[in-house]
C-alpha positions as CSV (number, residue, x, y, z in Angstrom):
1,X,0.0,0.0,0.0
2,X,0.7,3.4,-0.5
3,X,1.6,6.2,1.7
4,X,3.6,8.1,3.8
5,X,5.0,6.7,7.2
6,X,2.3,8.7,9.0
7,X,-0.7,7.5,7.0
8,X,0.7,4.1,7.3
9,X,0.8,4.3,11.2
10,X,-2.6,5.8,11.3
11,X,-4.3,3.0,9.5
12,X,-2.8,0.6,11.6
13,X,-3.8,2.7,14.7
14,X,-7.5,3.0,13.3
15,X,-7.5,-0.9,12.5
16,X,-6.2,-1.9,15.8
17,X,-8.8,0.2,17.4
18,X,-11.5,-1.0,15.7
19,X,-10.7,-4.4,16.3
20,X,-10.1,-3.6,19.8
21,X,-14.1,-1.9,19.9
22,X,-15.4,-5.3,18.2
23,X,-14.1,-7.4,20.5
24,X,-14.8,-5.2,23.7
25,X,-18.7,-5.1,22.0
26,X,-18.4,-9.4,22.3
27,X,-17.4,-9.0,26.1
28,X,-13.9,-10.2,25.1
29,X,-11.2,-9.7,27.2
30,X,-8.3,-8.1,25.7
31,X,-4.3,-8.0,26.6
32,X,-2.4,-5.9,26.3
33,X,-0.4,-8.8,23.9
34,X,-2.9,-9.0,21.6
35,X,-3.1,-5.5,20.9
36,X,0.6,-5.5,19.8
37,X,0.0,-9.6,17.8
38,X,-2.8,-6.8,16.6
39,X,-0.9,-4.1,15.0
40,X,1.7,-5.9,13.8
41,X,-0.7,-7.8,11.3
42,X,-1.7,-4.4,10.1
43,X,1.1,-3.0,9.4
44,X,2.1,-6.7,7.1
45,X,-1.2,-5.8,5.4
46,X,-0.3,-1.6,5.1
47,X,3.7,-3.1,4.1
48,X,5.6,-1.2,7.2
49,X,8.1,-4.0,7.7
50,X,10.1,-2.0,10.2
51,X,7.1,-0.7,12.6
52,X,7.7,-2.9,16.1
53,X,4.5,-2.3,18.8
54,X,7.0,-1.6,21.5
55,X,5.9,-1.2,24.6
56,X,6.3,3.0,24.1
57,X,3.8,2.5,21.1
58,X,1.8,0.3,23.2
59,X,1.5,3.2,26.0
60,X,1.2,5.8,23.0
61,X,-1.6,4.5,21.6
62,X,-3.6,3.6,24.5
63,X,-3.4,6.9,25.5
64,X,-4.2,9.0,22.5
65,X,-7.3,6.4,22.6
66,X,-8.2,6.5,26.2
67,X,-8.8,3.4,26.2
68,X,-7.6,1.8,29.4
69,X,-9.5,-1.6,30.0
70,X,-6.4,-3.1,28.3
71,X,-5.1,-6.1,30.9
72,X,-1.1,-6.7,30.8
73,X,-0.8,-10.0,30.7
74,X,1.6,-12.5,29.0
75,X,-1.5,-15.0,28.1
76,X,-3.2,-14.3,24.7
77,X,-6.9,-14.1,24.2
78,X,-9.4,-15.2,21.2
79,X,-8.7,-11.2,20.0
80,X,-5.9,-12.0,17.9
81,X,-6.7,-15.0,16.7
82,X,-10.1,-14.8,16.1
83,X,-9.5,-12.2,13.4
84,X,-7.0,-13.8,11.6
């Protein structure tokens, strides 16, 4: 896909989100893990090979979002994979 570095971070921002909202909306639980699993099979689909959801990112994003019912865990849930 096209587009700069910015437009590339923002659709994988706005993807992840969404996919976050869905699976809040089916009473899924989701970690913090599964956010980053997440965004990193957006940016393959947008073609950002070097984006890595660090933990900064992580923090970044969940506070440009507000979203804070995130759970830190090392255990995934069905968010990831259910959306494959």
């Amino acid at each position: 896909m096209g587009g700069s570095r910015y437009e590339k971070l923002a659709m994988i921002e706005k993807a992840t989100l969404e996919a976050f909202r869905s699976a809040k909306a089916e009473r899924m639980v989701v970690h913090d893990i599964d956010l980053r699993r997440r965004s990193l099979h957006e940016c393959q689909k947008v073609g950002m090979d070097n984006f890595k959801a660090s933990g900064s990112w992580l923090l970044l994003f969940k506070k440009k979002k507000k979203q804070y019912c995130f759970k830190k865990s090392n255990e995934s849930s069905f968010f990831y994979e259910s959306r494959r």
